[in-house]
SEFIZA-3560 file (N, C-alpha, C; in Angstrom, 3 decimals):
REM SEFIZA-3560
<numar><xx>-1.995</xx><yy>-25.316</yy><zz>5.582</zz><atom>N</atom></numar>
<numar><xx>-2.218</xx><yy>-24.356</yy><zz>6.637</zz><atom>CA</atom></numar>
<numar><xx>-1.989</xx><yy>-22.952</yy><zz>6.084</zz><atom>C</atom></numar>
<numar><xx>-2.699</xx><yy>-22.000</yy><zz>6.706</zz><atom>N</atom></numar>
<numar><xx>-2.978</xx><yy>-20.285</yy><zz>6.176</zz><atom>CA</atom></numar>
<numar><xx>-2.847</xx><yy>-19.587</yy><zz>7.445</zz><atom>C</atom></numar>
<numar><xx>-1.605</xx><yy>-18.816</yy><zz>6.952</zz><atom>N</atom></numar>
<numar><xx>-1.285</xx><yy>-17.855</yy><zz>8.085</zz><atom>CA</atom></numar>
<numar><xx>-2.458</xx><yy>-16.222</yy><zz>7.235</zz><atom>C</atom></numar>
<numar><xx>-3.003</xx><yy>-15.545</yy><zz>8.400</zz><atom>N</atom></numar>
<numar><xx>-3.700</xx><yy>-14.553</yy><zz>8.275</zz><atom>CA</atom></numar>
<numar><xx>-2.480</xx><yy>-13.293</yy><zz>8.417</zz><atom>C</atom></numar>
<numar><xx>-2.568</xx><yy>-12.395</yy><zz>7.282</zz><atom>N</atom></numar>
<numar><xx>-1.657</xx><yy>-11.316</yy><zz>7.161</zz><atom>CA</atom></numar>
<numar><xx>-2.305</xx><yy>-9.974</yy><zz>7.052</zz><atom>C</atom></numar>
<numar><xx>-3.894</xx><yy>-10.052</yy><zz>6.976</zz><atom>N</atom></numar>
<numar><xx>-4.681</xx><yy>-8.959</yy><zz>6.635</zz><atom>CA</atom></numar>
<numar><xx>-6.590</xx><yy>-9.610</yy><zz>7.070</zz><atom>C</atom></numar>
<numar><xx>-7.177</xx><yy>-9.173</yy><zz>8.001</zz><atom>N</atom></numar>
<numar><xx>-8.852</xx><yy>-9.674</yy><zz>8.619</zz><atom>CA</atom></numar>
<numar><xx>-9.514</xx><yy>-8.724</yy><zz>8.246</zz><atom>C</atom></numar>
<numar><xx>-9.832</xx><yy>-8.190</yy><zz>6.938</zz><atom>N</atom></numar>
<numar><xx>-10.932</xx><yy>-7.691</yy><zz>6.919</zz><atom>CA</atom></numar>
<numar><xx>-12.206</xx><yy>-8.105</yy><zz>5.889</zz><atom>C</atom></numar>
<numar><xx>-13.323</xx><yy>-7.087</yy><zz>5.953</zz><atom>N</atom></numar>
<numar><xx>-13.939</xx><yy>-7.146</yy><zz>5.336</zz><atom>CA</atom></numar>
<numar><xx>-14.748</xx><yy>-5.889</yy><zz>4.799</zz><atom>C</atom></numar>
<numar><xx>-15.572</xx><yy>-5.699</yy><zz>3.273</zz><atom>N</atom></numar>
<numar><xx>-16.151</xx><yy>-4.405</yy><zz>3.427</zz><atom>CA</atom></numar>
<numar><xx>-17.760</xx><yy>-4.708</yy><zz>3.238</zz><atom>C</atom></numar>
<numar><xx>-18.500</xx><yy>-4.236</yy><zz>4.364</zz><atom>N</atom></numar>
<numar><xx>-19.835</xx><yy>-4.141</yy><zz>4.157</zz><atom>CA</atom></numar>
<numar><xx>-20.682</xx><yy>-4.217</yy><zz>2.852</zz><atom>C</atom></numar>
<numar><xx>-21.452</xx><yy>-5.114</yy><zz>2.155</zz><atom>N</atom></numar>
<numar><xx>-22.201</xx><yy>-4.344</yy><zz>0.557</zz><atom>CA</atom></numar>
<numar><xx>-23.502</xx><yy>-3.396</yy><zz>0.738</zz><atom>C</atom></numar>
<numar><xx>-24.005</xx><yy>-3.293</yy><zz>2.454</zz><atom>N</atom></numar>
<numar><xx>-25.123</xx><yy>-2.749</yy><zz>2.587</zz><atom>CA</atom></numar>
<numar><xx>-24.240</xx><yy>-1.055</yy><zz>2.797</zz><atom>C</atom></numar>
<numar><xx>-23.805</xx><yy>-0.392</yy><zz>3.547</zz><atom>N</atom></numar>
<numar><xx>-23.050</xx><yy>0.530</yy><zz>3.726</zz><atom>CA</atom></numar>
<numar><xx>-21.599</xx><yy>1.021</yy><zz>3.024</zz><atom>C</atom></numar>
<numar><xx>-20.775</xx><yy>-0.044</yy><zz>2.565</zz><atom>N</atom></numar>
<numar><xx>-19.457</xx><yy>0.295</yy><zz>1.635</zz><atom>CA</atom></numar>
<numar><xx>-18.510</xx><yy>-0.013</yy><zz>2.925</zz><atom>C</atom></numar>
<numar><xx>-18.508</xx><yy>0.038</yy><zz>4.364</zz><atom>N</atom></numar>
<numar><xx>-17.570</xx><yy>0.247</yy><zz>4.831</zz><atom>CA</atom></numar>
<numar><xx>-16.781</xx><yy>-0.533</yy><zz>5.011</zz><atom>C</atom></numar>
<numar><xx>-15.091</xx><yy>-0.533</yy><zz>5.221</zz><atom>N</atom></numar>
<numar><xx>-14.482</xx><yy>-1.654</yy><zz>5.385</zz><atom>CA</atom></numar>
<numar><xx>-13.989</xx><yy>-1.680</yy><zz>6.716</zz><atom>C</atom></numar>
<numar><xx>-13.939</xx><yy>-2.670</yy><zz>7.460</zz><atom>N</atom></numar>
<numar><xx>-13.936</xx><yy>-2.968</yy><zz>8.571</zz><atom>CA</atom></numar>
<numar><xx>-12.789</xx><yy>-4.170</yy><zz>8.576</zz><atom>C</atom></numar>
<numar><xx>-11.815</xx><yy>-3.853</yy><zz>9.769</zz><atom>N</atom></numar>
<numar><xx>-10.748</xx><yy>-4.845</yy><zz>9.772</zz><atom>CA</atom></numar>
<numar><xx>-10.310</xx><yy>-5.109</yy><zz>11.468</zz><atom>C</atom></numar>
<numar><xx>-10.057</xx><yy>-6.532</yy><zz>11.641</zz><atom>N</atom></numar>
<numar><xx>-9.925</xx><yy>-6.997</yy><zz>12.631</zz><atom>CA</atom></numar>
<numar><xx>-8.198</xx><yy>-6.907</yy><zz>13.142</zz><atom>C</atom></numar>
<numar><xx>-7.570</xx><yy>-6.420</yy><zz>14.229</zz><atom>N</atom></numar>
<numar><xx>-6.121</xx><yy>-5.980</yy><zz>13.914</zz><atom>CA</atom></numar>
<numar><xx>-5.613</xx><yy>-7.061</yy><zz>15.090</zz><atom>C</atom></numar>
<numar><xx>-6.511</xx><yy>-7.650</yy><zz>16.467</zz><atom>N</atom></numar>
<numar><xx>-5.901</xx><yy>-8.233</yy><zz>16.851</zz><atom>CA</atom></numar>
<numar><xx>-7.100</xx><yy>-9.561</yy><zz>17.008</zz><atom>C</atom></numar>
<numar><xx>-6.869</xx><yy>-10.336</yy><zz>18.265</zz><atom>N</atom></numar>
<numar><xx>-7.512</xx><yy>-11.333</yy><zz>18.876</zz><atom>CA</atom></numar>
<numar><xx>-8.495</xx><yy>-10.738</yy><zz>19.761</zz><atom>C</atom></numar>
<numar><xx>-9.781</xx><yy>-11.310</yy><zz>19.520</zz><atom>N</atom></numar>
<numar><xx>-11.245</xx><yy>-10.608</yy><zz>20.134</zz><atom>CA</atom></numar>
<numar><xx>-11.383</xx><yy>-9.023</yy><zz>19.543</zz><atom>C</atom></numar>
<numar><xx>-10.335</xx><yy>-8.576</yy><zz>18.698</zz><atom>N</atom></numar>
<numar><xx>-10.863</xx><yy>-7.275</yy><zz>18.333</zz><atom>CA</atom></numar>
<numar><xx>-12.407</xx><yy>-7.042</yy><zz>17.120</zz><atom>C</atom></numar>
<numar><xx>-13.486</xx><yy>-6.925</yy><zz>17.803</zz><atom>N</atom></numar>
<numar><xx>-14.226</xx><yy>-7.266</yy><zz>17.521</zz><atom>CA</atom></numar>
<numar><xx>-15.433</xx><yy>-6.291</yy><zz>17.109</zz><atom>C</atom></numar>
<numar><xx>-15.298</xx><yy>-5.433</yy><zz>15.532</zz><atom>N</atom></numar>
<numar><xx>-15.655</xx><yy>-4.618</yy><zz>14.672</zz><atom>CA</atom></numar>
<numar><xx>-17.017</xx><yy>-4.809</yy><zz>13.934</zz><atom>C</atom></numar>
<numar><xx>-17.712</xx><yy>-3.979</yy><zz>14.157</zz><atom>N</atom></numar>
<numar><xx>-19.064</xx><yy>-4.036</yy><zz>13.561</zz><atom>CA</atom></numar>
<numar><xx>-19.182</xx><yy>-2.902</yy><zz>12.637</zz><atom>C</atom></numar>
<numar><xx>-19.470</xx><yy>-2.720</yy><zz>11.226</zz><atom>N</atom></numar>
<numar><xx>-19.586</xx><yy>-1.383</yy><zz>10.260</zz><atom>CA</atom></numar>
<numar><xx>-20.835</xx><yy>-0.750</yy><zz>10.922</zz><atom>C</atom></numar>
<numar><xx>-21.059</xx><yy>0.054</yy><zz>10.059</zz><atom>N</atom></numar>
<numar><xx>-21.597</xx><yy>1.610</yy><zz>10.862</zz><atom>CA</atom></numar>
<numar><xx>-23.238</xx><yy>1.291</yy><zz>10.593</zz><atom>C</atom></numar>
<numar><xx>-23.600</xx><yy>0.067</yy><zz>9.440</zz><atom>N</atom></numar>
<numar><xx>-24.669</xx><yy>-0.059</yy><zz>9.873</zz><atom>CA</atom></numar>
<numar><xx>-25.541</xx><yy>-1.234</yy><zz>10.393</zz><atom>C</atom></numar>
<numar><xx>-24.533</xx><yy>-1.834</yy><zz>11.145</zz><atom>N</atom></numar>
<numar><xx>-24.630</xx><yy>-2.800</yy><zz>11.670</zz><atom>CA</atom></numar>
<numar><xx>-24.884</xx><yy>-4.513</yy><zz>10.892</zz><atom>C</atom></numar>
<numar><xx>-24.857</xx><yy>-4.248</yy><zz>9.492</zz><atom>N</atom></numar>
<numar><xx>-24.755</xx><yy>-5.789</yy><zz>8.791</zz><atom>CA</atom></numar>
<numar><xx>-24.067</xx><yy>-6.936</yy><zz>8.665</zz><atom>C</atom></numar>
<numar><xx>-22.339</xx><yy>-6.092</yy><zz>9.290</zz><atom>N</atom></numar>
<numar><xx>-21.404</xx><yy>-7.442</yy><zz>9.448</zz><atom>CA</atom></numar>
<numar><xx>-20.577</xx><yy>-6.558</yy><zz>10.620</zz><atom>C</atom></numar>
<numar><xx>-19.818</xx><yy>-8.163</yy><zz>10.818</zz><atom>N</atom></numar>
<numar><xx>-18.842</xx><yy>-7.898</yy><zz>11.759</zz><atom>CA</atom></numar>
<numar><xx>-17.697</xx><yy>-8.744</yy><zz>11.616</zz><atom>C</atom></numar>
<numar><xx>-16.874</xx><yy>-8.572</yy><zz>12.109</zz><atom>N</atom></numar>
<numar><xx>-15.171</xx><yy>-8.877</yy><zz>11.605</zz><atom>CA</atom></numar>
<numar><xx>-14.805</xx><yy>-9.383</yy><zz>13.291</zz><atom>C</atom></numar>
<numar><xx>-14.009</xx><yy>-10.332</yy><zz>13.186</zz><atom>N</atom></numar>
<numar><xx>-13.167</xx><yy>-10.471</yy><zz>14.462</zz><atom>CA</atom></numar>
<numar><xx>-12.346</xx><yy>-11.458</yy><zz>14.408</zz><atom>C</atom></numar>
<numar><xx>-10.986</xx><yy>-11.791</yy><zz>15.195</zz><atom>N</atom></numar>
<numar><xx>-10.089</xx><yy>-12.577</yy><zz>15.370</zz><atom>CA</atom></numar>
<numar><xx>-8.612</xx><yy>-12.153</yy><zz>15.063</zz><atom>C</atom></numar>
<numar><xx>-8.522</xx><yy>-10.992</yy><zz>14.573</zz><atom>N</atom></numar>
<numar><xx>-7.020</xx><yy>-10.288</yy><zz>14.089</zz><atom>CA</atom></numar>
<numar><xx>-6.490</xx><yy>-11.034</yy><zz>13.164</zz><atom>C</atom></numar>
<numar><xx>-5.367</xx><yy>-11.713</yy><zz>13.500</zz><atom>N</atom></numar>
<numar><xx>-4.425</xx><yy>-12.242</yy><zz>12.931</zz><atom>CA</atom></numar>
<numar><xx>-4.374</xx><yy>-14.293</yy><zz>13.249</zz><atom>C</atom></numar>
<numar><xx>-5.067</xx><yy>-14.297</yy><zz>14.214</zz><atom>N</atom></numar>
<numar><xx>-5.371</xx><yy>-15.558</yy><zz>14.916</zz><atom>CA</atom></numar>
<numar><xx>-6.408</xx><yy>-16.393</yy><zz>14.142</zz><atom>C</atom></numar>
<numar><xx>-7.438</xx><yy>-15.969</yy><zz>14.317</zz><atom>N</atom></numar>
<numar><xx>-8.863</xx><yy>-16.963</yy><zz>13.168</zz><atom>CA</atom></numar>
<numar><xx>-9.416</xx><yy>-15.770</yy><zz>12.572</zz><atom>C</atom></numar>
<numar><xx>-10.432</xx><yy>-15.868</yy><zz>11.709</zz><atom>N</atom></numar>
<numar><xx>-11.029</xx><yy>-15.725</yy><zz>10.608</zz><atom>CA</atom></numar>
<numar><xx>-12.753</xx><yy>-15.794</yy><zz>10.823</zz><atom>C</atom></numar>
<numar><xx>-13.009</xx><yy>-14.723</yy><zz>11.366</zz><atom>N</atom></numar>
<numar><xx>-15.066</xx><yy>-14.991</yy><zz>12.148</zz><atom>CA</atom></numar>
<numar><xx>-15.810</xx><yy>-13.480</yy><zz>11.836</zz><atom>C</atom></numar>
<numar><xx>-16.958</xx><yy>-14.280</yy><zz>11.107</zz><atom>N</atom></numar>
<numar><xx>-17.465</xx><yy>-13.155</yy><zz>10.512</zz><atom>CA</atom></numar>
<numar><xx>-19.147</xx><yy>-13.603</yy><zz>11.407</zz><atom>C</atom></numar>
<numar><xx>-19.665</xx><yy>-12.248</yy><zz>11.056</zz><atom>N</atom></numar>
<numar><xx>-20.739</xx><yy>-12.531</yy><zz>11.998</zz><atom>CA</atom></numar>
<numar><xx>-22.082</xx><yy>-11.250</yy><zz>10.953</zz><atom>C</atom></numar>
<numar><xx>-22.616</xx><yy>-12.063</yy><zz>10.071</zz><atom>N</atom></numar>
<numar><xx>-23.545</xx><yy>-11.398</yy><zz>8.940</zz><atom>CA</atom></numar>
<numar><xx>-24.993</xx><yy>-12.248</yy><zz>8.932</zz><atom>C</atom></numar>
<numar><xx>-25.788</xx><yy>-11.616</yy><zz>7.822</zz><atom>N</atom></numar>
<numar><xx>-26.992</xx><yy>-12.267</yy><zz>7.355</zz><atom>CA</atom></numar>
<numar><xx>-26.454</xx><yy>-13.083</yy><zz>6.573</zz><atom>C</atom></numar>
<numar><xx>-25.614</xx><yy>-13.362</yy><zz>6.091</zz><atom>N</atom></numar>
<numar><xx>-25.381</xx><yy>-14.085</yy><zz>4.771</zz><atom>CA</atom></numar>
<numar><xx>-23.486</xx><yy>-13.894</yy><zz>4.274</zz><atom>C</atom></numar>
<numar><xx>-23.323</xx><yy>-14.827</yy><zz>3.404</zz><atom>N</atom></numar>
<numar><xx>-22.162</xx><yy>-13.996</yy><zz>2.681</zz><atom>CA</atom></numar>
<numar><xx>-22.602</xx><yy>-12.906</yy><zz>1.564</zz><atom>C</atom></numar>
<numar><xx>-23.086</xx><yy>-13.224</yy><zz>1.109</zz><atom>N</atom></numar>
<numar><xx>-23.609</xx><yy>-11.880</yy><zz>0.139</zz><atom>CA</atom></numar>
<numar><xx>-23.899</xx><yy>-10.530</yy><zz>0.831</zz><atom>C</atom></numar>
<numar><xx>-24.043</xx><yy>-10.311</yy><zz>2.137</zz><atom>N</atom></numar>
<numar><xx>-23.602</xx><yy>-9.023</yy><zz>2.719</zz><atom>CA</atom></numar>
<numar><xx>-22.327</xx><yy>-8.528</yy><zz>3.014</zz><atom>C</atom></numar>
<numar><xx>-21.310</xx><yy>-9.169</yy><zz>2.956</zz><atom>N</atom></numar>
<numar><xx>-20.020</xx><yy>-8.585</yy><zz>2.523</zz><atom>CA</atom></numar>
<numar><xx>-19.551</xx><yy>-9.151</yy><zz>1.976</zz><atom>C</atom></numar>
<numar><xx>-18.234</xx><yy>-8.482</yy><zz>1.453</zz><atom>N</atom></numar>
<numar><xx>-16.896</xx><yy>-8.738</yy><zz>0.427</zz><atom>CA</atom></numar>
<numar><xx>-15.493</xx><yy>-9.100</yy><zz>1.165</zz><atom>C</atom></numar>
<numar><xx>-15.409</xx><yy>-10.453</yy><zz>1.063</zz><atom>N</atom></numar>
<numar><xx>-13.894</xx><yy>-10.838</yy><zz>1.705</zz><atom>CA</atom></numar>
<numar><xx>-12.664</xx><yy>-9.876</yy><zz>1.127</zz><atom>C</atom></numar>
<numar><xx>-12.013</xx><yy>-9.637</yy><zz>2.157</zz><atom>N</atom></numar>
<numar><xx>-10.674</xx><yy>-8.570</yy><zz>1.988</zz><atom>CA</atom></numar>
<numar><xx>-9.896</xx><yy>-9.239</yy><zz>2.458</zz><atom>C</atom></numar>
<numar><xx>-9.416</xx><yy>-9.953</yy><zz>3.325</zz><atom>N</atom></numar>
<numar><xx>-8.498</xx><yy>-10.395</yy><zz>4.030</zz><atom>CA</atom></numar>
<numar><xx>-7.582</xx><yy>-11.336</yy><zz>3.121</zz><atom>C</atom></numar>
<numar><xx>-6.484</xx><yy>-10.653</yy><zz>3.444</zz><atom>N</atom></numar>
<numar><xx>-4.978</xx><yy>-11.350</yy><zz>2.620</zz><atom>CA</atom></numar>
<numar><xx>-4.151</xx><yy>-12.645</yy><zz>3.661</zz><atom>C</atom></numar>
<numar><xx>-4.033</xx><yy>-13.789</yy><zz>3.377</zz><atom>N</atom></numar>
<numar><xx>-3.836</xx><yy>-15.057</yy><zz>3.641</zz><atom>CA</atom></numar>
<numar><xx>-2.296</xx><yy>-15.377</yy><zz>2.751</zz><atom>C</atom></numar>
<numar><xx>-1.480</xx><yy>-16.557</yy><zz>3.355</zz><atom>N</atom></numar>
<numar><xx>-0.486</xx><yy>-16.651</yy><zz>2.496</zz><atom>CA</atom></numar>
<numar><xx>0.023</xx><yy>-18.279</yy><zz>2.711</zz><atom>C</atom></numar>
<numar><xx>-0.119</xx><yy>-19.204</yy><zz>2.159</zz><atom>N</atom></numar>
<numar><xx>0.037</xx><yy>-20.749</yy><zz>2.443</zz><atom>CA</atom></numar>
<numar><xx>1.362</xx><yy>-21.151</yy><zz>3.051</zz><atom>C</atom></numar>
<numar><xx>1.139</xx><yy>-21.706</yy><zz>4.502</zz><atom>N</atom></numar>
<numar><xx>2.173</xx><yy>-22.112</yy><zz>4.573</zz><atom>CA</atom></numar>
<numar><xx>3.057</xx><yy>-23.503</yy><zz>4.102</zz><atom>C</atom></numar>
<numar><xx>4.104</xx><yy>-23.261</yy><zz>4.083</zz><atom>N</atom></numar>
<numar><xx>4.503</xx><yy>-24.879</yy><zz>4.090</zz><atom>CA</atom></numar>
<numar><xx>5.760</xx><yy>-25.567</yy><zz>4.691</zz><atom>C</atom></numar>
<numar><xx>5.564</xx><yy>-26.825</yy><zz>5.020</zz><atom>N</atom></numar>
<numar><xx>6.493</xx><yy>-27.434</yy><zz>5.829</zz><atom>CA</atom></numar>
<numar><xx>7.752</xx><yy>-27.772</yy><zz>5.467</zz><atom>C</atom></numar>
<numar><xx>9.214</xx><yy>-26.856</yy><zz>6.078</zz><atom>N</atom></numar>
<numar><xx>9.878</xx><yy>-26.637</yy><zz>5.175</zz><atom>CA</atom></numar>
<numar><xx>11.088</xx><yy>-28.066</yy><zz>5.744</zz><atom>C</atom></numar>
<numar><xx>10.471</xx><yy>-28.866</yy><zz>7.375</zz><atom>N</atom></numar>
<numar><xx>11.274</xx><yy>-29.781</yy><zz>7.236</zz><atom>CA</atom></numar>
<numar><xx>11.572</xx><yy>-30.875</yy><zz>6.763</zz><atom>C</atom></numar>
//
């Protein structure tokens, strides 16, 4: 299991980086090729492809410590 510590992403058509901060916060870059959403909760991207953006988002494994 992967706790989310950082939701973003940066556009490759425009450069911009775009980051999701909560739940339904729901970010589109400036020229409309991707979009980011879910904060800290899930992980939802909404593009033509993956090759239109660059994953940013920092993740950290959890584990079961009982």
């Amino acid at each position: 299991m992967r706790k989310i510590l950082k939701n973003c992403i940066q556009c490759k058509v425009c450069g911009e980086v775009i980051q999701s901060k909560s739940v339904h916060d729901f970010k589109t870059c400036s020229c409309g090729a991707c979009s980011v959403d879910g904060g800290l909760e899930y992980l939802r991207r909404v593009a033509d492809g993956e090759e239109s953006y660059a994953e940013l988002s920092i993740t950290e494994e959890i584990t079961d410590t009982k």
